[in-house]
C-alpha positions in Angstrom: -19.6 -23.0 1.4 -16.4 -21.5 2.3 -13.3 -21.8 0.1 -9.9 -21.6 1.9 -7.1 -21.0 -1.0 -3.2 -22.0 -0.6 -1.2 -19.2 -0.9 0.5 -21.1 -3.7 -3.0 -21.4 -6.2 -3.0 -18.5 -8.3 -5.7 -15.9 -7.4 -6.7 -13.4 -9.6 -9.5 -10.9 -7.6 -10.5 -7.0 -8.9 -10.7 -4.2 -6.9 -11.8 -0.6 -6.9 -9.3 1.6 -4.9 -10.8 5.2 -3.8 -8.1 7.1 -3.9 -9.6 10.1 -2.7 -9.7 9.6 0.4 -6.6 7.7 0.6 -4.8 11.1 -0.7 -6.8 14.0 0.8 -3.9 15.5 2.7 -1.6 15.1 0.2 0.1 18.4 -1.3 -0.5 18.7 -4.6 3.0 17.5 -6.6 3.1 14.2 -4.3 -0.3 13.4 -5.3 0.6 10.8 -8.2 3.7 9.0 -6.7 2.0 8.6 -3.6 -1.1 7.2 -5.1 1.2 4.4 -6.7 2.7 3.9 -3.2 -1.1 3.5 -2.2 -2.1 1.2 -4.5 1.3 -1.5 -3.9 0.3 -0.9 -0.4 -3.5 -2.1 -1.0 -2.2 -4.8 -3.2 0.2 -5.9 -0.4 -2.1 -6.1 2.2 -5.0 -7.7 0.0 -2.7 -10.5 -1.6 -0.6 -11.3 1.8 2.8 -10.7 0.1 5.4 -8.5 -0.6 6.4 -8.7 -4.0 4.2 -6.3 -5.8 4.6 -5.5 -9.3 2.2 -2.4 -10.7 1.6 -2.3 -14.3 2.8 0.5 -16.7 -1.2 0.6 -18.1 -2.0 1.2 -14.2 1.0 3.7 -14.1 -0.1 5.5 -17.0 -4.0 5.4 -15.8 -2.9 7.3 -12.2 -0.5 9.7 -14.4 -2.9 10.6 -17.3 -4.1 13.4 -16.1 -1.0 14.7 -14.4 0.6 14.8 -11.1 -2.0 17.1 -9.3 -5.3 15.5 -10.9 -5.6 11.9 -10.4 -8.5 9.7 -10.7 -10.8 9.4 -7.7 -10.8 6.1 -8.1 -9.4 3.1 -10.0 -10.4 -0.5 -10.8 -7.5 -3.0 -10.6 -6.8 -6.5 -11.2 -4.6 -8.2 -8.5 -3.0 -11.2 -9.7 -0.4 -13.4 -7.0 1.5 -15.6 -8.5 3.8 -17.9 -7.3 7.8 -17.4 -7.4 10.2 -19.7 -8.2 12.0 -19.2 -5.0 9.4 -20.6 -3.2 
């Protein structure tokens, strides 16, 4: 019982992102903005679009601990919705 979606239903799926070893060889001041980078590239790839939109509670989440000391990892909600141009 497969279910095929069209990419215009709205999908709402959660994901855990380890972003240890996404960012091991990262120095440590680029360790935060690249982690957001990361995480629009993940949601990219996962919701087959480009428009990616990261949430200042996520933003704040990957920053609280400051630049060098992120989480190791970090539970998301993806949400694509459709745009108006489409």
């Amino acid at each position: 019982s497969t279910t095929t979606y069209k990419m215009t239903d709205l999908v709402t799926r959660e994901f855990t992102i380890n972003l240890k070893k996404r960012l091991r060889n990262t120095g440590n001041k680029h360790r935060a903005p690249r982690a957001i980078k990361v995480i629009r590239a993940f949601a990219r790839k996962h919701m087959g679009t480009k428009a990616v939109r990261v949430d200042t509670s996520v933003n704040q989440k990957v920053w609280s601990k400051g630049v060098k000391s992120i989480p190791m990892k970090i539970r998301i909600q993806i949400t694509r919705r459709k745009n108006e141009d489409e």
